[in-house]
C-alpha positions in Angstrom: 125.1 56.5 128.5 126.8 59.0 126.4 124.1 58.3 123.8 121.6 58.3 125.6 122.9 61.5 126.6 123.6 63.4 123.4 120.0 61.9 122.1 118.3 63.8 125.2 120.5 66.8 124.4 119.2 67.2 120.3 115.6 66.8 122.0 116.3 69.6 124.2 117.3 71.7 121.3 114.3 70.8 118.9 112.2 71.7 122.0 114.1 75.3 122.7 113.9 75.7 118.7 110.1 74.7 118.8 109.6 77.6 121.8 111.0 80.5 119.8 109.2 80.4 116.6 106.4 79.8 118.8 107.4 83.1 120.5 108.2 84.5 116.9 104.6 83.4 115.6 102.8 85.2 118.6 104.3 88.8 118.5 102.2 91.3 117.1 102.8 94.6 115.3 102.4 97.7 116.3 99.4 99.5 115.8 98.6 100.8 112.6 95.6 103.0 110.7 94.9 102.1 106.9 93.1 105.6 105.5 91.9 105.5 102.1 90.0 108.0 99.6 88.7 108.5 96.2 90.8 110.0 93.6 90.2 113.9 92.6 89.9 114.4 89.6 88.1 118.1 89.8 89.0 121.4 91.4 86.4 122.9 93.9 84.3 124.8 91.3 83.6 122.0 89.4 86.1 121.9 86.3 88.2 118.9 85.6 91.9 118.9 86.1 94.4 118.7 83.4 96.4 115.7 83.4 98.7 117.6 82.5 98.4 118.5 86.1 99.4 115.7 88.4 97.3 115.3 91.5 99.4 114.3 94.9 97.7 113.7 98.2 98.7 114.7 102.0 97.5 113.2 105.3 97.3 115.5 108.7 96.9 113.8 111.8 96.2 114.8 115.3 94.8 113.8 118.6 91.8 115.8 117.6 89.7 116.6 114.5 90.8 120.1 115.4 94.5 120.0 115.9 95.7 117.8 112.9 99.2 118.2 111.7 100.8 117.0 108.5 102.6 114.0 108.5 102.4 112.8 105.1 103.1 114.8 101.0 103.0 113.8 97.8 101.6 110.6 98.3 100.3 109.2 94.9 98.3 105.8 96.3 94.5 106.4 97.0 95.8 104.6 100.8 98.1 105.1 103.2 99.0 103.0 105.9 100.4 105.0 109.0 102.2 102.2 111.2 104.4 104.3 113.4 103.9 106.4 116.4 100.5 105.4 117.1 99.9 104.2 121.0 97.2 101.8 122.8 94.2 103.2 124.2 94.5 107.0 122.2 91.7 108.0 119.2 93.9 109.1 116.3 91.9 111.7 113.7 92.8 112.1 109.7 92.0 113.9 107.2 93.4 114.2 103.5 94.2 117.0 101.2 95.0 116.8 97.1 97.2 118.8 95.7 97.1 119.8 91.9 99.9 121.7 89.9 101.5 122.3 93.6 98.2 124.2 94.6 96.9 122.7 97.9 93.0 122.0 98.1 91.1 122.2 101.6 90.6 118.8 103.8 88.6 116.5 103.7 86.4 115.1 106.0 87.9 114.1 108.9 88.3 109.9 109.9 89.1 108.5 113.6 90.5 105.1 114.5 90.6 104.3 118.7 93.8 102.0 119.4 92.5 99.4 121.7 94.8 99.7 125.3 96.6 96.6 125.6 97.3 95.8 122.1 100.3 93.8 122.0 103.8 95.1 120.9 106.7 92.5 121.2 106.5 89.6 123.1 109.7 88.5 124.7 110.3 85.1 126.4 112.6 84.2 128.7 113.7 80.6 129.1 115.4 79.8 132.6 
């Protein structure tokens, strides 16, 4: 009986083990916004900058295309993924700016991404 017993126990445990990568394997991040550009490689009127000038990149954000703040500087990748502080069901707007030799250029067009409501954060199981 006590075999018996301690053999129905270890299944228990295989199962419980089995439930939470389960769990594991289902959540979901959180939202997140890849944004990517082209590289700049000349100033507004046309003439090439100097590599002796290196070009950095900044991303405003903002619930708006009017009201964008800056949340990222001297970002060197042609992407950026924002994964923070984004919420379900909002419309997020971008744009970018380069900056060469520390001199900062006007934006660019501006980019929106809608955060489907009910995206899934963490999922959290309870076993009783």
């Amino acid at each position: 009986m006590l075999l018996i017993l301690g053999v129905e126990m270890r299944k228990l445990s295989l199962f419980l083990a089995a439930l939470l990568f389960s769990a594991c394997v289902a959540a979901q991040t959180a939202p997140s916004a890849t944004l990517s550009w082209t590289a700049v490689t000349t100033y507004t009127d046309g003439t090439t900058i100097p590599a002796t000038c290196p070009v950095t990149y900044n991303v405003y954000q903002g619930l708006s295309a009017s009201s964008l703040t800056k949340v990222a500087t001297g970002v060197t990748a042609l992407t950026n993924t924002i994964n923070t502080g984004l919420s379900d069901g909002t419309t997020y707007f971008w744009a970018i700016t380069a900056s060469a030799c520390s001199v900062e250029g006007g934006q660019s067009n501006v980019g929106s991404k809608s955060i489907a409501a009910g995206t899934p954060g963490t999922v959290v199981l309870t076993v009783k």
